[in-house]
C-alpha positions in Angstrom: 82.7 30.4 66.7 85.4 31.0 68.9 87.7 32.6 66.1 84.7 34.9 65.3 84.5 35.8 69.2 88.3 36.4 68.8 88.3 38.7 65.4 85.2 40.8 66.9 86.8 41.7 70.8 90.3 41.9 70.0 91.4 44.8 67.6 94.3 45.6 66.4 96.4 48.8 67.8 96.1 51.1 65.2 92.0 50.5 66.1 92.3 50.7 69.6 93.8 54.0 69.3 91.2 55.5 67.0 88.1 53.3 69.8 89.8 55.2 72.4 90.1 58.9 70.4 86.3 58.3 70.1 84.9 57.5 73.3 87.2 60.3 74.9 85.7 62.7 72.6 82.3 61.7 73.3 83.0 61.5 77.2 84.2 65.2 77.1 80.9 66.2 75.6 78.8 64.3 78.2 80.6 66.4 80.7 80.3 69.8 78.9 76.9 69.4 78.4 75.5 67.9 81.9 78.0 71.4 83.2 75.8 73.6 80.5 72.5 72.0 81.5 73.3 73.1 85.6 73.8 76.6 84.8 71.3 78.9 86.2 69.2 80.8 83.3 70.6 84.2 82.7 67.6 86.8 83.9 66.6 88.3 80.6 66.0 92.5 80.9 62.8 93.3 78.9 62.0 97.3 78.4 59.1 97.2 79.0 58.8 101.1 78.1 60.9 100.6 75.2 58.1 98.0 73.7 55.0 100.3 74.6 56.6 102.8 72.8 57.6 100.7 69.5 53.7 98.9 69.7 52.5 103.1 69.8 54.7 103.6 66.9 53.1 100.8 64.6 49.6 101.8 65.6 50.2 105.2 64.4 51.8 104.4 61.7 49.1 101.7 60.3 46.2 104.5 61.4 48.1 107.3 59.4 48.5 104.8 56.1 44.6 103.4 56.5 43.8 107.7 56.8 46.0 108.1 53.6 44.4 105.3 51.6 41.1 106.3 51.8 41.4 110.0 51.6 38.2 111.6 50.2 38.5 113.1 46.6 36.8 116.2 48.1 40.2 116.2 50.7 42.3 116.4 47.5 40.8 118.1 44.2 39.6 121.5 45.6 36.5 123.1 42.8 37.8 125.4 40.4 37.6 128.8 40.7 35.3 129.4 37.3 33.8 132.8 36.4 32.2 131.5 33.0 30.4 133.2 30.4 28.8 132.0 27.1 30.9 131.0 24.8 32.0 128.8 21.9 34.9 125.7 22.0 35.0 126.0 18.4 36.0 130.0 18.4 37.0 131.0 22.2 40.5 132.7 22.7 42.8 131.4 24.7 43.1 134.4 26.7 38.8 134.2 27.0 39.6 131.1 28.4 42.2 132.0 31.2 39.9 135.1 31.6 37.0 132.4 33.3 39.4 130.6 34.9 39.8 127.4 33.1 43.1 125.4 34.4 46.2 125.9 32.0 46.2 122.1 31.1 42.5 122.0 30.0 42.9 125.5 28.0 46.4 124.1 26.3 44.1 120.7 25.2 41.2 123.1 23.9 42.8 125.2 21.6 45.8 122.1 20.8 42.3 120.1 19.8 41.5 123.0 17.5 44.8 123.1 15.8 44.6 119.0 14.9 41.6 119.9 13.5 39.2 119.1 15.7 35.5 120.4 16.2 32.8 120.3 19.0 29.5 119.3 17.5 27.2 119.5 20.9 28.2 120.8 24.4 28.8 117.1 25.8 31.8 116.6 23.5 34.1 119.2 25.6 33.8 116.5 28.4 36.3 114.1 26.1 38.9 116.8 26.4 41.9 115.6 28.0 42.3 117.1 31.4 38.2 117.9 31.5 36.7 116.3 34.9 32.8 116.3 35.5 32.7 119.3 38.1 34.2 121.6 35.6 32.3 120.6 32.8 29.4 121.0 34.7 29.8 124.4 36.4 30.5 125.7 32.3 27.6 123.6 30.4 25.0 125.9 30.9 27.6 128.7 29.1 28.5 126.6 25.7 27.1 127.8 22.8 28.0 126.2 19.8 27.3 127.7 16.2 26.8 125.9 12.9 30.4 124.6 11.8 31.2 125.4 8.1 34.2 122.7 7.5 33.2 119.4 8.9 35.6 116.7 9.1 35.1 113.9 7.2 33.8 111.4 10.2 30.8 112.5 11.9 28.5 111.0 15.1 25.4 109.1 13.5 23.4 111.8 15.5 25.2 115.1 14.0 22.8 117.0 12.3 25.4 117.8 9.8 26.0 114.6 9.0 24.8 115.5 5.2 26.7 118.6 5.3 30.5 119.7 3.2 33.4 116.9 4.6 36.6 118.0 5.6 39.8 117.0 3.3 41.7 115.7 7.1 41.5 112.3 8.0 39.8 111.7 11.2 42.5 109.1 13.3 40.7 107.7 15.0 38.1 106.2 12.2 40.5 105.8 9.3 41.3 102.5 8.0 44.5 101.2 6.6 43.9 102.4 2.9 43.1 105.7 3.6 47.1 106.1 5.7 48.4 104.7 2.9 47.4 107.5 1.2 49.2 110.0 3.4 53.2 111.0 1.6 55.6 108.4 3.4 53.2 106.1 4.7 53.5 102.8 3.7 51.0 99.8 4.3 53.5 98.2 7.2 53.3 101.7 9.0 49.5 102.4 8.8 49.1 99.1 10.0 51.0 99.7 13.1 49.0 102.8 13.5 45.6 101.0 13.5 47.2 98.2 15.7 48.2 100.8 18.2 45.1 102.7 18.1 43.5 99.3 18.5 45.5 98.6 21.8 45.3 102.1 23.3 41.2 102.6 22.3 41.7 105.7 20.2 44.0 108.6 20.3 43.5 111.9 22.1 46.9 113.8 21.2 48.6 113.9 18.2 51.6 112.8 19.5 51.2 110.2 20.7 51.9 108.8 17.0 55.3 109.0 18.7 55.3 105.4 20.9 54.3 103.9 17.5 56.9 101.6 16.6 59.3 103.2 13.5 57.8 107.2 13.9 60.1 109.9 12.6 60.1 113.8 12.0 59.2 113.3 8.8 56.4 110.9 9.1 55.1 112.6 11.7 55.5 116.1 10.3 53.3 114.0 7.1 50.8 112.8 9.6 50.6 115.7 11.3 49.3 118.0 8.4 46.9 115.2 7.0 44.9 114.3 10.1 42.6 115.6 13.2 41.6 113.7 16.0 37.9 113.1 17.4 38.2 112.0 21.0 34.8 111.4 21.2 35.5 108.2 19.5 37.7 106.6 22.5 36.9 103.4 23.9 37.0 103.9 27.5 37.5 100.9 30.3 34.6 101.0 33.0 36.9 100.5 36.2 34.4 99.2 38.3 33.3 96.4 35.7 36.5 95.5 33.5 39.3 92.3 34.7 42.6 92.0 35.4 43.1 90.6 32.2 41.0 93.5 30.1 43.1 96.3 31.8 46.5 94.6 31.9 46.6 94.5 27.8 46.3 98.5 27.7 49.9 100.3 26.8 49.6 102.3 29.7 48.8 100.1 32.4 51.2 98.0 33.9 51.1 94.9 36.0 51.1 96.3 39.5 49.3 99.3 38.7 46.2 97.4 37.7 46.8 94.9 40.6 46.8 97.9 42.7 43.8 99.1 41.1 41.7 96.3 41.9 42.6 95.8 45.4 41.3 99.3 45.8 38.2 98.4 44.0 37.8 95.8 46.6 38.5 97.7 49.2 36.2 100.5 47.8 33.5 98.5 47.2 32.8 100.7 44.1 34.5 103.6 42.5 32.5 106.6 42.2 35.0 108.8 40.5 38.1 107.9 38.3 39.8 111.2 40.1 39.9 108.5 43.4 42.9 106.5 41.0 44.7 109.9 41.9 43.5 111.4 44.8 44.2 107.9 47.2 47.8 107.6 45.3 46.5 104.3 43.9 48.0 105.0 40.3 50.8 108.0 40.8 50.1 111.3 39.0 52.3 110.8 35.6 50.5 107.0 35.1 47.0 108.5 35.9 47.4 111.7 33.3 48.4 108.9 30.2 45.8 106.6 31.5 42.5 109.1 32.3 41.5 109.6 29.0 40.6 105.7 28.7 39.3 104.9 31.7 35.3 105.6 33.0 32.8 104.4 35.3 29.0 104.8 35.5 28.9 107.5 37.8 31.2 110.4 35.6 
């Protein structure tokens, strides 16, 4: 017992060094800290001013985002300036078409729809023109007069009263099948089955070219395609925005990720979406993404 005592309170030198290293240390930071802790507290200097001014900032700048969020479409898409007369989509000049006013884009899209080939059967099909929104269509309906079309294209609505009629030698796009693109010079079976893949993912085809995001296009092919088909955008499959998912709109081409996240907090916000035009109007998709995307996207009140 005693030579345990011994070995525990006498050390050696070499430890009594390193004992006293240690409880010097830990003296000198006793002192420095009971000195730190006697200090007085510094006054702290607020600006007051300075932080009435930064809170006035924020407020503004949340009011003036809120205001910008929820501008009215009326705020933002001004009504055309129409003069219309009577008419017909199927024959009207270009200039005829300027001449009442019709914006450049929707004009281009007319007479570009004609040129692929494709006809207006009643007065309602001119509203699945690309660039067509319901105020125009509706300040020209009255004015559309369409005659009997001679050459019919080889897919017609059930309804068409020319359903019985002569069938055009163009394949409609959006209604052919796989054997049927086969048939067109340099199209092979992998290709049309890209096409009808695509066409599947998009929900129809309103511009020729856009033959061009499918996977493997060329000149040629395209040039090929070109002069064997038409497009009926009559027969696009359109989202309704107010009752599609996250999930349904994420899988279109032209949608991405945030956009449709963006989209739907919106919608939520909104409560409902009365016109698609409030995507553009509020900024909620940016003009370039809402042009692609328009032609596929609908809700019940337009």
């Amino acid at each position: 017992m005693r030579k345990f005592l011994k070995e525990i309170l006498f050390l050696k030198k070499g430890e009594q060094r390193a004992l006293f290293v240690i409880s010097l240390c830990l003296v000198a930071s006793l002192f420095f800290r009971v000195m730190i802790t006697k200090q007085p507290d510094a006054e702290l200097l607020v600006d007051h001013e300075f932080l009435e001014q930064v809170e006035h900032f924020r407020k503004v700048l949340e009011e003036n985002a809120i205001k910008e969020y929820v501008k009215p479409v009326s705020d933002v898409s001004p009504l055309p300036e129409l003069s219309p007369v009577n008419f017909d989509p199927n024959s009207v000049a270009e200039k005829d078409l300027k001449f009442m006013g019709f914006p450049p884009r929707i004009t281009s899209n007319i007479i570009n729809y004609r040129k692929a080939g494709g006809v207006f059967y009643r007065a309602e099909d001119l509203q699945k023109i690309y660039g067509m929104d319901s105020i125009t269509y509706a300040m020209v309906r009255d004015y559309i007069t369409i005659e009997k079309v001679k050459h019919l294209p080889k897919y017609l609505p059930k309804d068409s009263i020319y359903a019985s009629s002569e069938l055009k030698e163009k394949i409609e796009i959006n209604h052919a099948d796989s054997s049927e693109l086969v048939d067109i010079k340099g199209i092979g079976p992998v290709f049309s089955s890209r096409i009808i893949k695509y066409r599947a993912l998009l929900g129809g085809f309103y511009l020729m070219e856009q033959l061009w995001e499918v996977y493997g296009m060329d000149s040629l092919k395209f040039i090929d395609l070109s002069r064997s088909l038409y497009i009926d955008t009559t027969s696009i499959i359109c989202m309704d925005i107010n009752e599609y998912s996250f999930q349904d709109l994420v899988r279109h081409p032209y949608f991405t990720r945030k956009q449709v996240s963006d989209l739907l907090h919106y919608r939520e916000f909104a409560g409902e979406i009365i016109d698609v035009e409030e995507l553009k109007a509020n900024q909620v998709i940016d003009s370039l993404a809402y042009e692609k995307i328009k032609p596929y996207l609908k809700c019940r009140f337009n």
